[in-house]
Steps between C-alpha positions, in 0.01 A plus 500: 500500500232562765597608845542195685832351620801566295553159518220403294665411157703211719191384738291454181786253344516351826125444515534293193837251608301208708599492819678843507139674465454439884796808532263801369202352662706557862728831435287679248181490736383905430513455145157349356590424181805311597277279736297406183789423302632273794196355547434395140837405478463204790154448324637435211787230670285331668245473176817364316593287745188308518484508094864354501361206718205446330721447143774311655252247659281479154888447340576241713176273473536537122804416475476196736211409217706612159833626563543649168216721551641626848788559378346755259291655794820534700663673210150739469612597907796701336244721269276583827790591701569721237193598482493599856839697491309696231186562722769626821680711222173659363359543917823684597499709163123627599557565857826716403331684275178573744249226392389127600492245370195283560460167415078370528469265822861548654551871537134537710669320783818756516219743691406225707704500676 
């Protein structure tokens, strides 16, 4: 690993668990790399966040029109979730390993900031 913190294996996990991204961005505040993880990390909630609201109000004014066929888009939620698990898994596994992963028109905002 590059010098950095020896706790950067964890912090870069942490970067990618929601909420919990805010602890690297606050103890790990000499180690740039870190910061970027942490910062990409909230990026990335917050972009998920406002995706999840989008579908689940599309969802919901479908299905007050055909229930049948918002049933099946509430069923599709499960895939993306997975889908998203996958994307965390595949962040984390590039920041461990010394790389980033950058996703067009989300990641620019993690130096934003």
């Amino acid at each position: 690993m590059p010098d950095g913190s020896p706790n950067r294996g964890i912090m870069i996990v942490l970067a990618y668990l929601w909420l919990l991204a805010v602890v690297p961005l606050v103890v790990e505040k000499g180690d740039a790399e870190v910061q970027w993880h942490a910062r990409n990390g909230i990026v990335l909630m917050i972009a998920e966040i406002v995706a999840l609201g989008a579908y689940v109000a599309f969802t919901t004014l479908v299905s007050l029109a055909m229930l049948g066929l918002g049933f099946a888009l509430g069923l599709l939620l499960v895939v993306a979730w997975i889908a998203v698990l996958g994307l965390h898994v595949v962040a984390i596994l590039k920041g461990i390993n010394g790389g980033r992963l950058i996703l067009p028109g989300i990641s620019a905002y993690a130096t934003r900031f």
